[in-house]
VOTI-549216 format. One line per field, with one value per residue: residue number from 1; y, x, z of N, C-alpha, C in turn. Coordinates in nm, 2 decimals, always signed. Layout:
% residues N
n <- (NUM	...)
n.Y <- (Y	...)
n.X <- (X	...)
n.Z <- (Z	...)
ca.Y <- (Y	...)
ca.X <- (X	...)
ca.Z <- (Z	...)
c.Y <- (Y	...)
c.X <- (X	...)
c.Z <- (Z	...)
% end
This chain:
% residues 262
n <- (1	2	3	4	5	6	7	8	9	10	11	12	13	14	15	16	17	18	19	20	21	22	23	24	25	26	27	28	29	30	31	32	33	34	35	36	37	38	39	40	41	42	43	44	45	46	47	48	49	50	51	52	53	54	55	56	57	58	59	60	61	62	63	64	65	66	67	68	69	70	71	72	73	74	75	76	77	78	79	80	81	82	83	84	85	86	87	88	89	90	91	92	93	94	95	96	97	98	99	100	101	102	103	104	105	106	107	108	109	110	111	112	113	114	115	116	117	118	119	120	121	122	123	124	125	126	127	128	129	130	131	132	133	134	135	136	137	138	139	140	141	142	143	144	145	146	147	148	149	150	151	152	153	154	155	156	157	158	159	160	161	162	163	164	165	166	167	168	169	170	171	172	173	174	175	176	177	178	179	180	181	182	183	184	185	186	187	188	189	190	191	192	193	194	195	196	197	198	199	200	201	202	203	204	205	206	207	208	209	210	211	212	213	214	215	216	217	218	219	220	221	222	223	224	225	226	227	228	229	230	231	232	233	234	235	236	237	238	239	240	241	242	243	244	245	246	247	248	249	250	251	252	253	254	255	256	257	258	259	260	261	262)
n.Y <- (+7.84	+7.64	+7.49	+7.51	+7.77	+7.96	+7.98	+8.07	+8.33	+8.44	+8.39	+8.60	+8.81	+8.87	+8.96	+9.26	+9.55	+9.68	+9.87	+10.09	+10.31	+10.37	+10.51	+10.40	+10.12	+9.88	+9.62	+9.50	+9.51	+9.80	+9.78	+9.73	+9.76	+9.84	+9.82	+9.83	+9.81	+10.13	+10.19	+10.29	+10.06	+10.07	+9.86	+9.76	+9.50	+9.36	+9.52	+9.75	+9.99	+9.93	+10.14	+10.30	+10.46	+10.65	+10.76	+10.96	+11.10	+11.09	+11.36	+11.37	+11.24	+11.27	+11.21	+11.16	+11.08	+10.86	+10.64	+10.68	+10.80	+11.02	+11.07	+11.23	+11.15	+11.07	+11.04	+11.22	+11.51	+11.69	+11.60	+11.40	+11.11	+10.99	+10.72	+10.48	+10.29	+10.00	+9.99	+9.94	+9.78	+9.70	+9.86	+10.13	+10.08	+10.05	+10.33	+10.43	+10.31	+10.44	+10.73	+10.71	+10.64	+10.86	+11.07	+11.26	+11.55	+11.53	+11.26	+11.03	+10.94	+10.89	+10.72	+10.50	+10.42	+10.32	+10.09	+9.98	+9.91	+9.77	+9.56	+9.42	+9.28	+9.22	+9.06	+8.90	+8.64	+8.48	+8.56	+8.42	+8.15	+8.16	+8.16	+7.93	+7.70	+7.77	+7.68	+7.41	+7.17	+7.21	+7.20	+6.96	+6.79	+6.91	+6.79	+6.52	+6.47	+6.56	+6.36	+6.16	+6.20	+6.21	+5.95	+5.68	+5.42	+5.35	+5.27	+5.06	+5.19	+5.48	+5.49	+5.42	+5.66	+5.88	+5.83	+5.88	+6.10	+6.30	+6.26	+6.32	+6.58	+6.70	+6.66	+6.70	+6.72	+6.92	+7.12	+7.13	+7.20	+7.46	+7.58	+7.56	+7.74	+7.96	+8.18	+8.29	+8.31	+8.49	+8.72	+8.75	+8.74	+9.03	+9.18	+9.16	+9.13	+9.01	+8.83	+8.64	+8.53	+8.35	+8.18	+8.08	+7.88	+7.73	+7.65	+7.52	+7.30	+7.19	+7.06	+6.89	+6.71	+6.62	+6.49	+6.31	+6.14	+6.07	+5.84	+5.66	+5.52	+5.32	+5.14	+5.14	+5.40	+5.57	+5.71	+5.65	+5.48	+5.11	+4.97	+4.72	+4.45	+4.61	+4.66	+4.80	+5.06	+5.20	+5.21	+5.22	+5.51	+5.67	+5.66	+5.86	+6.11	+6.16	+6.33	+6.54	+6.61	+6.69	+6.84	+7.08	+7.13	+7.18	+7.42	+7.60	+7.60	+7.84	+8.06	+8.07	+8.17	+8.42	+8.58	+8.54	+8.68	+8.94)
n.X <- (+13.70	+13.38	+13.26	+12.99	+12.92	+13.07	+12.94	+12.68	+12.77	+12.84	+12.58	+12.45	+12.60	+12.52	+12.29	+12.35	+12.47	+12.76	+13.04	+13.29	+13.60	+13.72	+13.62	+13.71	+13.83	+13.70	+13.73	+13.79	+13.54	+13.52	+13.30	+12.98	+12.64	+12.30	+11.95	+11.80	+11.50	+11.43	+11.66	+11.99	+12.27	+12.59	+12.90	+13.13	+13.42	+13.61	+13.76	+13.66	+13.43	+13.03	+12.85	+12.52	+12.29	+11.96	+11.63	+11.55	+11.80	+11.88	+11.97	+12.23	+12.33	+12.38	+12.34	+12.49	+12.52	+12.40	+12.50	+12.65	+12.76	+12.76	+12.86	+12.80	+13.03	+12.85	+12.98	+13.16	+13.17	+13.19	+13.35	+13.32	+13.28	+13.31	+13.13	+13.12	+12.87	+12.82	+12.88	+12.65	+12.30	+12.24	+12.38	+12.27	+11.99	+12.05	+12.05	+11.84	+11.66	+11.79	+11.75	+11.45	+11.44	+11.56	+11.36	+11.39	+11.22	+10.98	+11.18	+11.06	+10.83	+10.94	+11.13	+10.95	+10.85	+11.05	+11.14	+10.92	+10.94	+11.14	+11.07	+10.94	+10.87	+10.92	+10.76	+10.64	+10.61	+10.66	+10.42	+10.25	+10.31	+10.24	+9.96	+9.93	+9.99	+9.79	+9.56	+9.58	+9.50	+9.25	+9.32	+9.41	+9.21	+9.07	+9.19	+9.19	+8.89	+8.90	+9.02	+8.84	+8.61	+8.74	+8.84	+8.76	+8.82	+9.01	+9.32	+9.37	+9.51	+9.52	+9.25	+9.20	+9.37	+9.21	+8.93	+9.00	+9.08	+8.90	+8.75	+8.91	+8.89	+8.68	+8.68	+8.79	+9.11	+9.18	+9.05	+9.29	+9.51	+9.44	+9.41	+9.68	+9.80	+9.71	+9.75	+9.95	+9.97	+9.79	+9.93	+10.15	+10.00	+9.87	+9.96	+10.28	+10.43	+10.77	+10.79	+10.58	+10.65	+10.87	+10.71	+10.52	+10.69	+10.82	+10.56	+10.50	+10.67	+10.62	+10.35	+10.39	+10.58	+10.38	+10.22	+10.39	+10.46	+10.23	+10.20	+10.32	+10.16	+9.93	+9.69	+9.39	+9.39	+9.42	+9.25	+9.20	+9.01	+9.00	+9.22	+9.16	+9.17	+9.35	+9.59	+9.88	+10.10	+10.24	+10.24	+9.90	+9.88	+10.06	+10.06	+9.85	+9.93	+10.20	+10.20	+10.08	+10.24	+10.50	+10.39	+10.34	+10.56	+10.82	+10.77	+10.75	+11.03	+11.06	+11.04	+11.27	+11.47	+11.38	+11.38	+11.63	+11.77	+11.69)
n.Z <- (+11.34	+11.27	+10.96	+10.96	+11.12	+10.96	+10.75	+10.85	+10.91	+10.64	+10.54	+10.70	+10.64	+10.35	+10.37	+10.46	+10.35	+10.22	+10.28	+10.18	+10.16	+9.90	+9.62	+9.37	+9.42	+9.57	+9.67	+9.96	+10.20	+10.44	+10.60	+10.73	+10.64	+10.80	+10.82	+11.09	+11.20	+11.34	+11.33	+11.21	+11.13	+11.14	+11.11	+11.22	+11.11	+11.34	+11.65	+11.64	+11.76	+11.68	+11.48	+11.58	+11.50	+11.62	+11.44	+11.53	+11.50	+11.27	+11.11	+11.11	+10.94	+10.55	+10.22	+9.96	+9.70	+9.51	+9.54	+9.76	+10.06	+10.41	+10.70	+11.04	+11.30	+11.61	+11.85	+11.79	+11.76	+11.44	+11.30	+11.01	+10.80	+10.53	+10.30	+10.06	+9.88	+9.74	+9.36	+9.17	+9.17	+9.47	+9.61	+9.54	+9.61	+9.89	+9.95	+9.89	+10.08	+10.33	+10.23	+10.29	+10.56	+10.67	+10.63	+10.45	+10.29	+10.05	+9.95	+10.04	+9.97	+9.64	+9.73	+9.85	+9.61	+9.41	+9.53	+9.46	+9.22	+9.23	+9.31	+9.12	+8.79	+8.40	+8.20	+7.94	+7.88	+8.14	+8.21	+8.01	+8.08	+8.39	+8.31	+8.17	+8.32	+8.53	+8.34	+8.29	+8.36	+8.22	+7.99	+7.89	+7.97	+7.77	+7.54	+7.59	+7.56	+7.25	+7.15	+7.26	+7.12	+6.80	+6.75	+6.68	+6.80	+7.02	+7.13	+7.44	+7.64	+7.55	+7.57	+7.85	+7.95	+7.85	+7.99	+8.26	+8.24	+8.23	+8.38	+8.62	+8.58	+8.66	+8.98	+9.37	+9.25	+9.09	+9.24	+9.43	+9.27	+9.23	+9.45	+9.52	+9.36	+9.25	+9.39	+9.38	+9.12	+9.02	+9.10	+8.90	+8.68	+8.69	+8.84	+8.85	+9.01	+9.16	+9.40	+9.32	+9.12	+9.26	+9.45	+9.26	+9.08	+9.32	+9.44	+9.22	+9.21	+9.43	+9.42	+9.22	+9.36	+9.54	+9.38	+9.25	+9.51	+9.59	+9.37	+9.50	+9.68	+9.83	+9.58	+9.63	+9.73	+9.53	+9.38	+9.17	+8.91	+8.81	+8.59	+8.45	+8.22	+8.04	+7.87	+7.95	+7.85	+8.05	+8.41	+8.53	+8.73	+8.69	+8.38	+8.37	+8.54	+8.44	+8.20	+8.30	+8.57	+8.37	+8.16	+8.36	+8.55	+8.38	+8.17	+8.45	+8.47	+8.34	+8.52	+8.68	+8.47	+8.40	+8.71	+8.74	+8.51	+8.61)
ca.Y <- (+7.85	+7.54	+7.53	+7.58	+7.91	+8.02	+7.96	+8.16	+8.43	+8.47	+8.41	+8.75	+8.98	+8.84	+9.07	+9.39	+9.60	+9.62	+9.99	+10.12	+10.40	+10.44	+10.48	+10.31	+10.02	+9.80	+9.49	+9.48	+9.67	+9.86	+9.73	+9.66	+9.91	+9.76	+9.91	+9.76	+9.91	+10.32	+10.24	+10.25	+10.06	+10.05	+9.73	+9.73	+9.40	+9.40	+9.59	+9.90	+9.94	+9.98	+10.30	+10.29	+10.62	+10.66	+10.83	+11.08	+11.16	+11.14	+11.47	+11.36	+11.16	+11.36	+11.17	+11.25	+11.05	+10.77	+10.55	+10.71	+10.91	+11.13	+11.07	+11.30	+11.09	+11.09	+11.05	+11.30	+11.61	+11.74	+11.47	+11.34	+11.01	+10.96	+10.62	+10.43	+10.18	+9.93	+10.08	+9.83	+9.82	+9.71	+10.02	+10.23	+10.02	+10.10	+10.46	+10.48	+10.33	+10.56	+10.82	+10.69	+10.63	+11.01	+11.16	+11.41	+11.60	+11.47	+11.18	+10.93	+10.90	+10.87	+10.59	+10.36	+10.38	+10.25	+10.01	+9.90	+9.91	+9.67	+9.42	+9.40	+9.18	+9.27	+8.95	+8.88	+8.50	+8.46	+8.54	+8.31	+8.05	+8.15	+8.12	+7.82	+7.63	+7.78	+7.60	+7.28	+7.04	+7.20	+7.18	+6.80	+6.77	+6.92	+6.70	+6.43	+6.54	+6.56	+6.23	+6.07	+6.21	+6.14	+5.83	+5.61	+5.29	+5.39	+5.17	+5.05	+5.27	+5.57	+5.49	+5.48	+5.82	+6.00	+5.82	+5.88	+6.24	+6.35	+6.24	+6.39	+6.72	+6.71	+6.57	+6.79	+6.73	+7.07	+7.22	+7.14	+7.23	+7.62	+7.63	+7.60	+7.76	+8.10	+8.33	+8.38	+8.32	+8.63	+8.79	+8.70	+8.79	+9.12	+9.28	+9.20	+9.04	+8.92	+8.68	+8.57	+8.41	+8.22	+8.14	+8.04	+7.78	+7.66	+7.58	+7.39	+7.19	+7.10	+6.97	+6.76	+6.63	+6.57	+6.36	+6.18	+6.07	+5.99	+5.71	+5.53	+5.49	+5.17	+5.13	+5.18	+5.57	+5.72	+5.77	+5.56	+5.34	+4.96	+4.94	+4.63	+4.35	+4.68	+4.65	+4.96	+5.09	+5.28	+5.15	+5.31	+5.61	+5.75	+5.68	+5.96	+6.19	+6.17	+6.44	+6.68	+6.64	+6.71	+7.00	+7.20	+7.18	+7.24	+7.55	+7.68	+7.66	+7.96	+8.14	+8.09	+8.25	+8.56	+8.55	+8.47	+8.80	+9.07)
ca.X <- (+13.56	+13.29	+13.20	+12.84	+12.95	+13.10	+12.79	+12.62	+12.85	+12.81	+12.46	+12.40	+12.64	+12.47	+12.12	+12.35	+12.50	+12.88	+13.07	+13.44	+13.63	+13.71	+13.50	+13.72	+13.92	+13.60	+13.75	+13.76	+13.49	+13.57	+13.25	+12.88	+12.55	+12.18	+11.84	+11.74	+11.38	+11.40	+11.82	+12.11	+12.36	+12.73	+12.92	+13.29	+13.49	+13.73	+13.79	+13.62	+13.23	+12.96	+12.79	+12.40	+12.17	+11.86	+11.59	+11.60	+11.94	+11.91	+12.07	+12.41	+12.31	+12.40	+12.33	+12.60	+12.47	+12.30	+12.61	+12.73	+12.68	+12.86	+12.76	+12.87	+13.02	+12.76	+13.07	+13.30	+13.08	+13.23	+13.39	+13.26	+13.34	+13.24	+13.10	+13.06	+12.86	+12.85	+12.82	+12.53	+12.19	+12.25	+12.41	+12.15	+11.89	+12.07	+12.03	+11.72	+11.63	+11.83	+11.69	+11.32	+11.50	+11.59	+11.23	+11.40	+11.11	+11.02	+11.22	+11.02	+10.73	+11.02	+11.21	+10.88	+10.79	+11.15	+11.13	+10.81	+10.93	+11.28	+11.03	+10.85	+10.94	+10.90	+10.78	+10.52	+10.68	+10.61	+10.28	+10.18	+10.34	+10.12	+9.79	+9.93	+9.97	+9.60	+9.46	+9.65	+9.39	+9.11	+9.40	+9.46	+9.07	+8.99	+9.29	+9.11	+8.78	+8.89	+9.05	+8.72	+8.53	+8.74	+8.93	+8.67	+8.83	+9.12	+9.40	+9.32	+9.60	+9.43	+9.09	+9.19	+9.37	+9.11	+8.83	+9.07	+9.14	+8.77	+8.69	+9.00	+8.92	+8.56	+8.74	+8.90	+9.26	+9.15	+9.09	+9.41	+9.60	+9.43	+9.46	+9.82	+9.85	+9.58	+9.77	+10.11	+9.93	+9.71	+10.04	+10.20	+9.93	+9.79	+10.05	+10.38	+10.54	+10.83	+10.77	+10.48	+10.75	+10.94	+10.60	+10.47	+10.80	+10.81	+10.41	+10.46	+10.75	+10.57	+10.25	+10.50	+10.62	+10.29	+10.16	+10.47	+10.45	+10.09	+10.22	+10.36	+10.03	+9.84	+9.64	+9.24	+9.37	+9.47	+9.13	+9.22	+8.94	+9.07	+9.19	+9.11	+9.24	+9.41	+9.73	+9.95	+10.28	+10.27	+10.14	+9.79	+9.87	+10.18	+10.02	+9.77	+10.00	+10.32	+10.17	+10.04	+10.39	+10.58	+10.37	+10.32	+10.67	+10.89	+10.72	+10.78	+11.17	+11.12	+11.02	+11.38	+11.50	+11.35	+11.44	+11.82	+11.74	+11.70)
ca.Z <- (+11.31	+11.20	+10.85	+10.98	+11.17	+10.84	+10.64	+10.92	+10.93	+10.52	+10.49	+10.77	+10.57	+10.27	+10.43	+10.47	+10.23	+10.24	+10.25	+10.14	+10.18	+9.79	+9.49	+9.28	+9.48	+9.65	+9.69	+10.09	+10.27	+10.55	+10.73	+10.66	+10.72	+10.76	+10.89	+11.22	+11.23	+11.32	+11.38	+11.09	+11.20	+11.06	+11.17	+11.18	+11.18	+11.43	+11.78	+11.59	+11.78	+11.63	+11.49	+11.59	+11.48	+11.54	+11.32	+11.56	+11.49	+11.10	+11.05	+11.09	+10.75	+10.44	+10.09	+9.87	+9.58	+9.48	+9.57	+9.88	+10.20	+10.45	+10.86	+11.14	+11.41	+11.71	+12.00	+11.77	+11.70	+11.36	+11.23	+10.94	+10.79	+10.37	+10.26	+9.93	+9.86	+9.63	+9.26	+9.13	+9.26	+9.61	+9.64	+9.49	+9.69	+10.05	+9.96	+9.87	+10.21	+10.38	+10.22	+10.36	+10.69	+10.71	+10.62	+10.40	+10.28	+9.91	+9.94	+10.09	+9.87	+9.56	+9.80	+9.84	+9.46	+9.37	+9.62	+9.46	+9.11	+9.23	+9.30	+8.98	+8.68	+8.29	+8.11	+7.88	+7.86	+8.21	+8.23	+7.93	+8.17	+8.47	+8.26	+8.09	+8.43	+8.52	+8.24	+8.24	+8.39	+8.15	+7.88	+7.91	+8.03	+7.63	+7.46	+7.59	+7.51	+7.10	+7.13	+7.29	+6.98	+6.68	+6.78	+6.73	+6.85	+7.08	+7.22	+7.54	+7.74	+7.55	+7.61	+8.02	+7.98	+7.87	+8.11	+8.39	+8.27	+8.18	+8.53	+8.72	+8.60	+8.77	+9.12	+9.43	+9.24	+9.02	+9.37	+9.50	+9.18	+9.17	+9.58	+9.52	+9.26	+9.23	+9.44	+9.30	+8.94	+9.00	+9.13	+8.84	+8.59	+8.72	+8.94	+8.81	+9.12	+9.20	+9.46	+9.26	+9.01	+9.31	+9.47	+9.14	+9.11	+9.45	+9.42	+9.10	+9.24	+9.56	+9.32	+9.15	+9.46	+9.60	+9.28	+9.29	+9.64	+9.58	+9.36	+9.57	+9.80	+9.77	+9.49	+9.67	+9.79	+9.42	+9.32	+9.03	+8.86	+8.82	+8.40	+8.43	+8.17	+7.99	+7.84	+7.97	+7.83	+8.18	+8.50	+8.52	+8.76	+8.58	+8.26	+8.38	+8.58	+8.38	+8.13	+8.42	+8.59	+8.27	+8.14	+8.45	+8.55	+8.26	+8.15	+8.51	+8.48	+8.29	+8.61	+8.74	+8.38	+8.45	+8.80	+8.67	+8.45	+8.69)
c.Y <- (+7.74	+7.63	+7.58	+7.76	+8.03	+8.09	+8.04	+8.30	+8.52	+8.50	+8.57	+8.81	+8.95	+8.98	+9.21	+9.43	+9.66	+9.81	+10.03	+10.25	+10.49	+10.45	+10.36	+10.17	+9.92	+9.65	+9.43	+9.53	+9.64	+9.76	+9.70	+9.78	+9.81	+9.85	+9.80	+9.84	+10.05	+10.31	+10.20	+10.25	+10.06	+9.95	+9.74	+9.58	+9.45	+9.48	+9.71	+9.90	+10.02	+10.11	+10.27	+10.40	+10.56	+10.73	+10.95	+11.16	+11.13	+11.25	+11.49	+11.28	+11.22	+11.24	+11.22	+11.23	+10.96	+10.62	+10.60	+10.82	+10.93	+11.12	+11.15	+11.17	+11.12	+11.09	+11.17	+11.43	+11.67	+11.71	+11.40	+11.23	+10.96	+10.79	+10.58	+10.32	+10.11	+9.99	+10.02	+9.88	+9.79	+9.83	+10.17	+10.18	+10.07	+10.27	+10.50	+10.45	+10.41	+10.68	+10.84	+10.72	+10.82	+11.08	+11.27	+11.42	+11.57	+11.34	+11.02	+10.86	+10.80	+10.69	+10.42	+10.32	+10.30	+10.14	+9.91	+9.85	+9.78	+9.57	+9.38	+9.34	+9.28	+9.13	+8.86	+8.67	+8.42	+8.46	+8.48	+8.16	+8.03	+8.05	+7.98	+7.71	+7.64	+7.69	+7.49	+7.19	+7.07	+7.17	+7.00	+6.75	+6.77	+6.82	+6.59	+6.38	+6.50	+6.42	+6.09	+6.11	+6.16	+6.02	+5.71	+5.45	+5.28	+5.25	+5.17	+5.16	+5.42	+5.58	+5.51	+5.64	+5.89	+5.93	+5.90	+6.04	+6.33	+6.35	+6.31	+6.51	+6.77	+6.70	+6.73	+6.79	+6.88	+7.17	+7.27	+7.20	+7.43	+7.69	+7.67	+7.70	+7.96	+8.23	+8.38	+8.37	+8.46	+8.73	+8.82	+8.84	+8.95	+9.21	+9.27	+9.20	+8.98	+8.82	+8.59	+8.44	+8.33	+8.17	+8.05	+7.91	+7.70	+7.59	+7.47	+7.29	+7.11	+7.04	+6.87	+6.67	+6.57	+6.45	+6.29	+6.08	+5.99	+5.85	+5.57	+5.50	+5.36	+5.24	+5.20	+5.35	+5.62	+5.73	+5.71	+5.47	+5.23	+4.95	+4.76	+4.50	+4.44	+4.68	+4.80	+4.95	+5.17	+5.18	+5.28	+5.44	+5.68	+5.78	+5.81	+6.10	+6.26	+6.29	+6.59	+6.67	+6.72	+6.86	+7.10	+7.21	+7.24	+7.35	+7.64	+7.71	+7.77	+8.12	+8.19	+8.16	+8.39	+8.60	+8.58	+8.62	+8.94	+9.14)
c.X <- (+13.51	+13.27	+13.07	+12.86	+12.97	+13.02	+12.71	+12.63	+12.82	+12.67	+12.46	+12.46	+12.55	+12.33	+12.16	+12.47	+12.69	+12.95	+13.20	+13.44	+13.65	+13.58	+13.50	+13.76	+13.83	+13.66	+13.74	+13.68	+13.52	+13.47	+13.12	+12.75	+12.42	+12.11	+11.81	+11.61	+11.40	+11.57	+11.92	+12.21	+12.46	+12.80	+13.03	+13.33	+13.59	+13.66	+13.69	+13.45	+13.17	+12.90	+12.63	+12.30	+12.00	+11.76	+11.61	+11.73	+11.99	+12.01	+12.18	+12.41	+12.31	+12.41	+12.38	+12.55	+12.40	+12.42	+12.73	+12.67	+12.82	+12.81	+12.88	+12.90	+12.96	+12.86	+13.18	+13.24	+13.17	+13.29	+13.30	+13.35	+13.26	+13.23	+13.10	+13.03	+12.88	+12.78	+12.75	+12.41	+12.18	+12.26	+12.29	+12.01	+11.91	+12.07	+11.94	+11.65	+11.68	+11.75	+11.54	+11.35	+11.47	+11.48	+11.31	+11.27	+11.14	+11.08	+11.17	+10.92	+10.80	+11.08	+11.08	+10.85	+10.93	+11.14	+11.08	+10.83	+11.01	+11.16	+10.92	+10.92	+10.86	+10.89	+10.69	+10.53	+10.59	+10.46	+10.23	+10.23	+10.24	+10.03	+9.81	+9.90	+9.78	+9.52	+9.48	+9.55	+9.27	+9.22	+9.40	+9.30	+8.99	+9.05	+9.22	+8.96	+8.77	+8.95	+8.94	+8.61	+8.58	+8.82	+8.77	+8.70	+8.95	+9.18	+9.36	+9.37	+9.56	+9.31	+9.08	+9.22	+9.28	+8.94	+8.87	+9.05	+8.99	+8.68	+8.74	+8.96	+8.80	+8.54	+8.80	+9.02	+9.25	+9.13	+9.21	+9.48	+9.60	+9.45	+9.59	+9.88	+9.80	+9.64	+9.87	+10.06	+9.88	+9.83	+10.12	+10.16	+9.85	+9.87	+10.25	+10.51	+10.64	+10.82	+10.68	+10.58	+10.85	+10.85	+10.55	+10.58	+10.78	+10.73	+10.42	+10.51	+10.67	+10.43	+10.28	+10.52	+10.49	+10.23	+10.27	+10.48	+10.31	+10.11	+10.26	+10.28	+9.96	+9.73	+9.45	+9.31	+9.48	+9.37	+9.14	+9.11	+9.05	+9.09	+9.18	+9.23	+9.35	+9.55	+9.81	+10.07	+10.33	+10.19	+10.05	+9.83	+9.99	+10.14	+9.90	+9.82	+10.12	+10.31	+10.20	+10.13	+10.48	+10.53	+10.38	+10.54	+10.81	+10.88	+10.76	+10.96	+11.17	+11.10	+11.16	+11.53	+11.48	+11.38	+11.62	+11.84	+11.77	+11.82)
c.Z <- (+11.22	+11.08	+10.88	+11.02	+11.04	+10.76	+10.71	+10.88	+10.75	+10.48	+10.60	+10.69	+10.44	+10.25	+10.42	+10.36	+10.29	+10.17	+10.26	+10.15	+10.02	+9.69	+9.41	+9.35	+9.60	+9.66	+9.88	+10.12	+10.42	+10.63	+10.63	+10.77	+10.67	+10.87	+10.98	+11.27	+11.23	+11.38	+11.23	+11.20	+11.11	+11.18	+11.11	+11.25	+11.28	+11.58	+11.76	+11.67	+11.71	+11.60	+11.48	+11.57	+11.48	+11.45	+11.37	+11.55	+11.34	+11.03	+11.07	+10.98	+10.67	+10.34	+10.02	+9.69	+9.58	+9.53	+9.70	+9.97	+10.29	+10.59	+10.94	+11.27	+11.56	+11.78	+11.96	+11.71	+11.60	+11.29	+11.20	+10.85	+10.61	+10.34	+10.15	+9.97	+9.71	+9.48	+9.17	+9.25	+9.41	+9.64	+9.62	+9.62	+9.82	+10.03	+9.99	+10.00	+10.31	+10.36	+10.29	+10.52	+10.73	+10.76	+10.56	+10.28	+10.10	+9.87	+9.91	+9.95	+9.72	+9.60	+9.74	+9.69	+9.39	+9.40	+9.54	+9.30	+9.10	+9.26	+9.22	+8.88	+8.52	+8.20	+8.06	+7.87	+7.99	+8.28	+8.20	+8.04	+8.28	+8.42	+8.20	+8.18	+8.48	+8.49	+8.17	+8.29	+8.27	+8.02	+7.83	+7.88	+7.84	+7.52	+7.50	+7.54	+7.34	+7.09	+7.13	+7.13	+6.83	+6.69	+6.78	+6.78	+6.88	+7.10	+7.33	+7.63	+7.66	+7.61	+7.78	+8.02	+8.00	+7.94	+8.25	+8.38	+8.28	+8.35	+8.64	+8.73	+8.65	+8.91	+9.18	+9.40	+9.20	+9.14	+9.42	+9.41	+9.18	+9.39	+9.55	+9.44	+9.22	+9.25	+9.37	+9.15	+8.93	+9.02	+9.01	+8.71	+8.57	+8.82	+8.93	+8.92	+9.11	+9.22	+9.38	+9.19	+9.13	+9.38	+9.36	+9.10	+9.22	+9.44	+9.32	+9.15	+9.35	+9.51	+9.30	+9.22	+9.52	+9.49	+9.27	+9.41	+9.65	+9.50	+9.42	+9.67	+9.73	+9.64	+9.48	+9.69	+9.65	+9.37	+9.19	+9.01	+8.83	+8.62	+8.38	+8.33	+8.03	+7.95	+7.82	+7.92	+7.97	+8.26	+8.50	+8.58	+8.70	+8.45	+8.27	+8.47	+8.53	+8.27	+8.24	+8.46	+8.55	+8.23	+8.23	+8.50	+8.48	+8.20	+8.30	+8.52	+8.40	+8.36	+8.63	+8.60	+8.38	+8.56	+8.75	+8.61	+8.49	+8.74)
% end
């Protein structure tokens, strides 16, 4: 077997939930069980074939606990065959879909609110991160702002900043920044999303990447005024992006902390 094949082979069981004969002694599992739309399948390695149910044939599924189950074999009427799963939240998690699976009466309703709860986060940290990103162009936009008022006779590579910045934040880059940025922030901020926090990551990084690549574009297509006979400790466009870069991304590694968390 290719390493790729491997990596295949891992990443699929990766998706289904992995089930033993003991409670205590999980180090092998027997086989692997995953919902294929209105079918539970059980997946034995080896010669062994598959076990396929579908909803309509639920009631050979007994829920024993919250970490195991009990199925009548469909080809062996009365023969019953006991499961564990894994005793962490996978485990708990492939129940609870089962349980939906089934339609036992009461159940379901219980199932989807779990469901909905495992993909919620708890993190006042992350939020302030959201809004912080939100409000980084007017952030920069106001630090510029207080520098243009009491500085009264700036260095030169100031005095571009905050031209450059005062102007940026009037420009479609502030478009682009809250396009990319809006949905998984509101996600974030007001609903307590998951995805929001690897959306909300991903987005920032692919910003990053986009104002870095824009560096390297000729000189007429960065929307850059000319500083003229300016003496920079940066070349001009870094000297005005190298902030916005730095703040928006660094604050978001603490998405993948929380994340890390769960």
């Amino acid at each position: 077997m290719t390493d790729m094949s491997r990596e295949s082979v891992a990443e699929d069981q990766s998706t289904k939930t992995p089930f033993y004969t003991s409670e205590q002694k999980q180090d092998k599992p027997v086989g692997y069980l995953y919902l294929d739309g209105d079918t539970l399948v059980l997946e034995f390695p080896g010669t062994h074939p598959d076990i396929r149910l579908k909803s309509a044939k639920a009631n050979l599924v007994e829920i024993v606990n919250d970490s195991s189950i009990r199925i009548e074999l469909p080809d062996n009427p009365g023969k019953r065959i006991r499961l564990y799963l894994p005793a962490d939240g996978k485990g708990r998690f492939a129940v609870y879909s089962i349980r939906e699976w089934t339609g036992i009466d009461g159940t379901e309703p219980r199932a989807v609110r779990k469901r909905a709860f495992l993909a919620r986060f708890d993190s006042i940290g992350a939020k302030v991160v959201a809004l912080w990103q939100l409000a980084l162009p007017y952030a920069i936009f106001g630090t510029t702002f207080l520098l243009d008022s009491f500085v009264a006779e700036p260095q030169p590579n100031v005095a571009y900043f905050v031209a450059e910045w005062q102007w940026l934040a009037l420009t479609p880059f502030v478009a682009v920044h809250y396009a990319l940025l809006l949905i998984p922030a509101v996600a974030i901020l007001f609903f307590n999303r998951l995805w929001g926090l690897r959306l909300m990551f991903q987005m920032s990084l692919f910003l990053v990447l986009i104002v870095t690549g824009c560096g390297f574009l000729p000189n007429e297509w960065r929307l850059l005024s000319d500083p003229g006979n300016n003496t920079l400790f940066l070349p001009d466009y870094w000297l005005v992006f190298a902030p916005y870069m730095i703040l928006l991304l660094l604050p978001a590694l603490y998405y993948v902390v929380v994340m890390r968390r769960l």
